[in-house]
C-alpha positions, 0 to 999 in steps of 0.5 A, a space after each residue: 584603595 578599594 574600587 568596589 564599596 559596600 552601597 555602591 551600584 553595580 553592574 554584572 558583566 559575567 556568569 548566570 547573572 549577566 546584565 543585572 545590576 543591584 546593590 553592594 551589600 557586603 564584601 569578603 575580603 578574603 576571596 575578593 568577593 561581594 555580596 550584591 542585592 538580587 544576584 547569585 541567589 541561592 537555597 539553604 535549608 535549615 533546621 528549627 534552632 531552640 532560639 524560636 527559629 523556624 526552620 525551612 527553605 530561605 533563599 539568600 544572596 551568595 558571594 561573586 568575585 569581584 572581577 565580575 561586577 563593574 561600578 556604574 557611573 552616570 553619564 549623559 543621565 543613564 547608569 554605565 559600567 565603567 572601570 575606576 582608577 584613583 586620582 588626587 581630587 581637592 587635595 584628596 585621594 578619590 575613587 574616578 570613573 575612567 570613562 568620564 573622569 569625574 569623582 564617584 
């Protein structure tokens, strides 16, 4: 089971975007990597296509490995980092936050 989903809320815990927390867009399973709203943005330039597409500097989000980002679990009302584990819940495999053991 996974621990990290695409619309989950997580937390950066290492490299250049230390501490920022942003949103789950896409995940590369090959690489264990995720895309997150905000972090490891990067410049591509491109060229005017024939389709009408301008041409220019866009700036995107690139991959991180997933070992650098952290779920947030909410505990006592404020967003936490915290590991997952997979436990039974309702007769049903879940995702648990480890520091409180309720379901995400």
């Amino acid at each position: 089971m996974a621990r990290i989903r695409i619309g989950d809320q997580v937390k950066v815990v290492a490299g250049k975007d230390k501490g920022v927390e942003g949103k789950v867009i896409s995940i590369v399973r090959d690489g264990d990597r995720v895309v997150v709203e905000g972090v490891n943005r990067v410049k591509k330039h491109t060229r005017a296509g024939q389709t009408g597409a301008e041409g220019g500097i866009i700036t995107t989000e690139a991959p991180i490995h997933i070992s650098n980002v952290m779920p947030l679990a909410d505990i006592d009302g404020k967003k936490t980092p915290t590991r997952v584990s997979s436990a039974v819940v309702d007769g049903k495999r879940a995702r648990v936050a480890r520091k409180t053991g309720k379901e995400i």
